[in-house]
N, C-alpha and C positions, 0 to 999 in steps of 0.2 A: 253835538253837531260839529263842533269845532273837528275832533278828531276824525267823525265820516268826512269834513273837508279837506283833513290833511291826507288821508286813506287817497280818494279819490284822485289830489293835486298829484300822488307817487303813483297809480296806475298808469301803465300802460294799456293801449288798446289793446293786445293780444291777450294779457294777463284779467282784461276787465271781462274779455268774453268767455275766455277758459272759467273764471269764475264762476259767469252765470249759467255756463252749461252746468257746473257742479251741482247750482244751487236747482236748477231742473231736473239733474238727473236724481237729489235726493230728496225732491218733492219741500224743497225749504221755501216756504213763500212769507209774504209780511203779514204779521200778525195786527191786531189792533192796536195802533198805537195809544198811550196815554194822553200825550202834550202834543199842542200841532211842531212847538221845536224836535219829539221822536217822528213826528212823520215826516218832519222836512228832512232830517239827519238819514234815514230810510231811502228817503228822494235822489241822495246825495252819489249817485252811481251813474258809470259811463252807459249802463242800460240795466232796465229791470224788468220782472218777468209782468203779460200785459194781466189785466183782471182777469181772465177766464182763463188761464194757466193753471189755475190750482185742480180745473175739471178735466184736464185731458187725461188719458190713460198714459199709463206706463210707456207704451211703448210708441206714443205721438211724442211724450217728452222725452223719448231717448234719440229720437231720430232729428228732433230740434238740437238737441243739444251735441248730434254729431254734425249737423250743418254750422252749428257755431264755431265748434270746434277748426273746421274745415275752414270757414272764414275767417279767425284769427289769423291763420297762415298768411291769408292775402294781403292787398295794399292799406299801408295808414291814413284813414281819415287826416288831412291839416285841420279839420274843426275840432274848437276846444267843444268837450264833453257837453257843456249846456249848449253853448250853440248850435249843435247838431238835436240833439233832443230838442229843440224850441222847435227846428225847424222840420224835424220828422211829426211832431205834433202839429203843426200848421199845416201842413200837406193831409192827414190825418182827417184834422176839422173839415177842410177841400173839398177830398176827396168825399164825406158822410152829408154834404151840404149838394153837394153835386147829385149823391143819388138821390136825396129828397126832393133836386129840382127837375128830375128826368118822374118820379112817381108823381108829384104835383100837374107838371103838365101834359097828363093821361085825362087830368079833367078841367082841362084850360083855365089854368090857377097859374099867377108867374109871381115869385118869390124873390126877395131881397137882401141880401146881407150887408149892408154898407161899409163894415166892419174888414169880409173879406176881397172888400176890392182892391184890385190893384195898386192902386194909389197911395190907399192906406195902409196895405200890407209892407209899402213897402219905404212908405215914410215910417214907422211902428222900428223896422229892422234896423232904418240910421241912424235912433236914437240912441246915445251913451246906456252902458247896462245900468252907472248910477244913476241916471235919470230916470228908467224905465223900473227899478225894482226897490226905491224907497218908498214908504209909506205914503197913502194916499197918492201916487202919481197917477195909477188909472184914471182915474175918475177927471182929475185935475186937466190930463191930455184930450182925452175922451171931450171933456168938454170944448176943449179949444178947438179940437177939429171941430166939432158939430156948430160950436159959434161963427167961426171960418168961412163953413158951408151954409151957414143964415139962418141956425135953429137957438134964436134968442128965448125961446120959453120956456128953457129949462128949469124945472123946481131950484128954490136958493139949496136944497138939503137932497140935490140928485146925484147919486155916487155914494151915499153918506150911510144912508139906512142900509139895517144889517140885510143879509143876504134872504131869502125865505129857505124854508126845509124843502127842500125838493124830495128828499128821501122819503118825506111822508106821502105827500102826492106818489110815489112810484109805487112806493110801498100798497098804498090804495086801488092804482091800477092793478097790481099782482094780484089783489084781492077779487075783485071783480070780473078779472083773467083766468082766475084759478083752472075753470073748467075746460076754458080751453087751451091754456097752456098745459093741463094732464094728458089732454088726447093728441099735444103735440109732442110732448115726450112720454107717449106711451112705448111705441116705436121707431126712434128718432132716425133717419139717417145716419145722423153723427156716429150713435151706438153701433149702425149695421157697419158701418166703416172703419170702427176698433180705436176712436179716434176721441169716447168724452168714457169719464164713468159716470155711467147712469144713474145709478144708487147714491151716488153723494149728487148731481145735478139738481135730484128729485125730492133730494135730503133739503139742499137751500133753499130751492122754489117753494117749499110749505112754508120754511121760516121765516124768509123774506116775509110773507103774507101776515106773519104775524108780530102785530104792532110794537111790541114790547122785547121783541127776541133782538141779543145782538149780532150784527154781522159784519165779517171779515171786512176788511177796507178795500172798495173797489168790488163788492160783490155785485151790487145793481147794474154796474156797468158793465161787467162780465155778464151777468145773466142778459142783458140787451144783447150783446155778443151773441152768444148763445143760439138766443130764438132769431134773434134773425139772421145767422148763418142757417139754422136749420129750415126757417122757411124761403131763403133764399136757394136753397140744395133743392127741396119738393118743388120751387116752382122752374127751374132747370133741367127738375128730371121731369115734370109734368109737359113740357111744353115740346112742341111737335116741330115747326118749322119756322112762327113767326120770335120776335122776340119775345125775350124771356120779363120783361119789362113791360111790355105793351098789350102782352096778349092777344096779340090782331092775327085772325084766320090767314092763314097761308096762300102767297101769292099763287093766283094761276098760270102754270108756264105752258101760254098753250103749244109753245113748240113739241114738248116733252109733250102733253095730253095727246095730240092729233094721232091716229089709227097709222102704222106705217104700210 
């Protein structure tokens, strides 16, 4: 880890992009790490390629990799490397919290994140990095705001207990998915467009399914990626007039209707 931090303290931004075009154009992505210290060391880059990278074709990842290329030339970021990664990952979160709150209220459901409110987003950002990235500080902050805000009932042991598998539950949903996530990549868009390889797509979507098989880091997230670019493509290419969102029948212009 130490040396991916000295690696990274000597890149430059042009050098860090020119890299990761290389590492797309020769299909290098991260393998399973052993130790969470190899995944952090892994972590340790001005930018890496996202989870479903490893499914595009050949020539989606040549054409990424000459837009990088192209942008290295351009202006240098003044953000140091993490800073900017925190903050492209919190716009990220945002932005994926945002569309769940435009699908929720289709059926008048209104949603909360307290976490990414403004206030807290942006008390979270003034904090020292050594504050915010030793041992148990989450939990410890986390609390203080919500005591703050008047939620004295928190368990003595909240923050503390380990995390659950979420990988199993997903893993379960793929399972139970199976059938229609085959007829959704039977004939994907993505594939009509030259843009995922299918046969390896089709390859991990079995695996995933199956409890015991291992898979690449970041595969589950990739595969979410995936299907929901693809069925956000069919419902774009399905939809006529109204939004692509809402699916409400198209307005009547009765200007335009009326006989001239």
């Amino acid at each position: 880890m130490l040396r991916a931090a000295h690696r990274l303290a000597r890149a430059d931004y042009a050098d860090a992009l020119d890299d990761l075009a290389v590492r797309l154009t020769v299909r290098h992505f991260a393998e399973p790490a052993g130790t969470a210290g190899a995944s952090s060391a892994a972590d340790l880059a001005w930018s890496v390629p996202g989870p479903a990278a490893r499914w595009l074709s050949d020539e989606a990842l040549t054409s990424v990799a000459q837009r990088l290329r192209i942008s290295a030339r351009g202006p240098v970021p003044v953000e140091h490397p993490g800073a900017r990664r925190a903050r492209l990952a919190l716009h990220r979160h945002a932005t994926a919290y945002r569309t769940l709150v435009q699908a929720a209220e289709q059926r008048g459901q209104r949603l909360h994140a307290p976490f990414l409110d403004n206030q807290v987003v942006r008390a979270a950002r003034l904090l020292p990095d050594d504050t915010r990235l030793q041992p148990g500080a989450r939990p410890a902050l986390l609390r203080s705001i919500l005591t703050g805000a008047g939620r004295t009932d928190l368990p003595a042991d909240w923050g503390r207990t380990p995390r659950p598998d979420r990988a199993g539950e997903a893993r379960a949903g793929l399972r139970r998915a199976a059938d229609g996530l085959a007829e959704l990549f039977h004939r994907p868009l993505l594939a009509d467009a030259g843009l995922i390889d299918l046969p390896a797509v089709r390859q991990t979507l079995a695996a995933a399914a199956e409890p015991g098989h291992d898979l690449p880091p970041g595969a589950l997230a990739g595969l979410a990626d995936l299907v929901a670019t693809e069925l956000w493509l069919r419902r774009v290419a399905a939809r006529r007039h109204g939004s692509c969102w809402t699916g409400l029948p198209p307005v009547e212009r009765k200007a335009l209707a009326r006989p001239a």
